[in-house]
C-alpha positions as CSV (number, residue, x, y, z in Angstrom):
1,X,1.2,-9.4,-29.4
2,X,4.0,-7.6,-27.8
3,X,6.8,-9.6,-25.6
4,X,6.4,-8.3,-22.4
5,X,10.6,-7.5,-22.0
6,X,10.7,-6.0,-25.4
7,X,8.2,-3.9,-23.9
8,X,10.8,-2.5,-21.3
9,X,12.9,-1.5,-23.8
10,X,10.8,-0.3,-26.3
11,X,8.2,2.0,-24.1
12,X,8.1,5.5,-24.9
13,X,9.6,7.4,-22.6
14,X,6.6,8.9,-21.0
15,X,5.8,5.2,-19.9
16,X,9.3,5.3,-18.6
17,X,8.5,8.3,-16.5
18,X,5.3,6.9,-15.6
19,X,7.0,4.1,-13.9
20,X,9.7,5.4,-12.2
21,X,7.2,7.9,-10.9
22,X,4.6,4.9,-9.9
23,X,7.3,2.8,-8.5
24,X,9.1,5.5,-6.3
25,X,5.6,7.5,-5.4
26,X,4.9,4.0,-3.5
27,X,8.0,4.1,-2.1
28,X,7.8,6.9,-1.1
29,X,4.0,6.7,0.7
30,X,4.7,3.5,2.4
31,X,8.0,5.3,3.8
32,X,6.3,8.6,4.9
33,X,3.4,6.8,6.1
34,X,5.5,4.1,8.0
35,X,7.7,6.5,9.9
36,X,4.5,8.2,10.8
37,X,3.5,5.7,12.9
38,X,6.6,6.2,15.1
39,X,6.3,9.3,15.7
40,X,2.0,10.0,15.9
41,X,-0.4,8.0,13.6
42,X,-1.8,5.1,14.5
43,X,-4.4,2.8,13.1
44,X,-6.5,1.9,16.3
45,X,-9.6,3.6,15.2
46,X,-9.4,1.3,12.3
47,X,-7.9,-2.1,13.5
48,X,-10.3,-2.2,16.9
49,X,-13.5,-2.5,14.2
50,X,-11.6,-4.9,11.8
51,X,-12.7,-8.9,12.3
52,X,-9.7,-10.0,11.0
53,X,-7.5,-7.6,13.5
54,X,-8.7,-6.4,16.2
55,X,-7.5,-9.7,18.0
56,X,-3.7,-8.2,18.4
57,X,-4.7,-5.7,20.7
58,X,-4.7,-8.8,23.1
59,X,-1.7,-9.3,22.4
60,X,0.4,-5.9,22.3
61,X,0.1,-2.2,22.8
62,X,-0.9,0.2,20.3
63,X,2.5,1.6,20.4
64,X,3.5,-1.8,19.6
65,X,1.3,-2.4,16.5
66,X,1.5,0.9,15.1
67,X,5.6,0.3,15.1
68,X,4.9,-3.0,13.5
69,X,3.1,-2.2,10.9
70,X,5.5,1.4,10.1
71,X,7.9,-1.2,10.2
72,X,6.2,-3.0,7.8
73,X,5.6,-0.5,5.7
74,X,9.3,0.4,5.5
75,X,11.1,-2.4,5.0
76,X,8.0,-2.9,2.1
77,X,9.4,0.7,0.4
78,X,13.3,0.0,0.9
79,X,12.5,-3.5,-0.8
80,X,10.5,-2.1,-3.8
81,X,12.9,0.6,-4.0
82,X,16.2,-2.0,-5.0
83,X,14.3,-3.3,-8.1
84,X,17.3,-2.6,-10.3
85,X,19.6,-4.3,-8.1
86,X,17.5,-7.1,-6.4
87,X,14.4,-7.9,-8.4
88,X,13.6,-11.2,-6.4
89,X,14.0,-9.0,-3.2
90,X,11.9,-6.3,-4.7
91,X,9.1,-8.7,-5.7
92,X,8.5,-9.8,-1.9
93,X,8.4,-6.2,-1.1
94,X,5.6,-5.4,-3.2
95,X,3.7,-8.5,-2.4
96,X,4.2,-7.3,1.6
97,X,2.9,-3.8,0.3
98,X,-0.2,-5.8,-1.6
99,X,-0.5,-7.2,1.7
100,X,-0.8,-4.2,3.8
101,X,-3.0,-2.4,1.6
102,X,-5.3,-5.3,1.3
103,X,-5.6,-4.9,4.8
104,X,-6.1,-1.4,5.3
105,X,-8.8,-1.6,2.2
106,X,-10.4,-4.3,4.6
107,X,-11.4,-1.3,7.0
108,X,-13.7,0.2,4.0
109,X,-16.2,-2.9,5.2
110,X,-15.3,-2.9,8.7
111,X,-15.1,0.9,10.1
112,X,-18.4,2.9,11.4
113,X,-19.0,6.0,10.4
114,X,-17.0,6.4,7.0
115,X,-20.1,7.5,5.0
116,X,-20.9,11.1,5.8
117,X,-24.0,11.3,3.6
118,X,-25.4,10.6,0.5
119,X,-25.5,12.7,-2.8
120,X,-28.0,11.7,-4.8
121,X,-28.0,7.9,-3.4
122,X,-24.1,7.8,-3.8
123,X,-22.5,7.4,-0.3
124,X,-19.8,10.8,0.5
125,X,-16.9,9.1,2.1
126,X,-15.5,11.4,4.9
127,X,-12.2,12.5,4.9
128,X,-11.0,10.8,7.5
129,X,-10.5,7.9,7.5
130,X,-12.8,7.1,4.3
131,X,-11.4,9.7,1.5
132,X,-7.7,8.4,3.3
133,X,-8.2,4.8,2.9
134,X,-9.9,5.1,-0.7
135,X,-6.4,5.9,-1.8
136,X,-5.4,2.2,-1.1
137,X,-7.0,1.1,-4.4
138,X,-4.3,2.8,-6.4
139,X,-1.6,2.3,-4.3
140,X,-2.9,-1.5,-4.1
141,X,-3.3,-0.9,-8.0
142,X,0.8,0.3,-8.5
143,X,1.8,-2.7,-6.0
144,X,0.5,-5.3,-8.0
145,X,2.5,-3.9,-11.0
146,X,5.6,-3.7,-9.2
147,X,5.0,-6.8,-8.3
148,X,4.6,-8.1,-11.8
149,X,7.7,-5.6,-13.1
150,X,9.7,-7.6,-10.9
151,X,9.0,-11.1,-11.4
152,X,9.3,-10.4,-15.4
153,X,12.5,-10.0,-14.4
154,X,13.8,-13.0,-13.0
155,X,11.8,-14.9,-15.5
């Protein structure tokens, strides 16, 4: 059985590629995707379907909650993004980021009208919003090894 830090320093360097590419990709999609939402998107179509959110439209504008959640999103990617200089900081990051996609993976369940059709009994997802939230499971996926990555650290 391998120790988890010699790991780290023995990886090929095709794994060491891998991660630097899964790490900053993330970063990069919860950025893009955060400063989206203060300039256009928003998540209303989604959130007003979702049980366990459609209760802060009572409570703010959808201006509001969009810039929440960008905000979210940000300070999530600038937190993951300091791994090699803040590890403990970088570990709450990714857990905000595990989070957030837990909750946008929520709307899957929760949002009519995401299954165009069926092929063959297997439900199509349409591309909006269904093919666009199906990407969650691998970002979800790279969050909760960042996660891990960074808490090895501080261990």
């Amino acid at each position: 059985m391998y120790d988890s830090v010699q790991i780290t320093y023995r990886s090929f360097p095709l794994e060491r590629v891998g991660a630097l590419i899964s790490r900053y990709g993330l970063v990069l999609v919860l950025a893009w995707i955060g400063l989206g939402k203060y300039v256009k998107m928003e998540a209303r179509v989604l959130i007003e379907h979702s049980p366990l959110m459609s209760w802060i439209y009572d409570y703010a504008g959808v201006t509001t909650v969009a810039r929440m959640l960008g905000t979210l999103e940000i300070v999530a990617a600038l937190l993951i993004a300091i791994r090699p200089w803040w590890p403990r900081a970088s570990a709450v990051g990714s857990a905000l980021a595990i989070v957030l996609f837990l909750g946008t993976l929520s709307f899957l369940f929760t949002t009519p009208g995401l299954v165009a059709s069926h092929a063959a009994g297997i439900p199509v997802l349409t591309a909006q919003p269904g093919q666009f939230l199906l990407k969650d499971v691998v970002l979800l996926g790279v969050a909760v090894w960042t996660l891990g990555d960074a808490l090895r650290v501080n261990d």
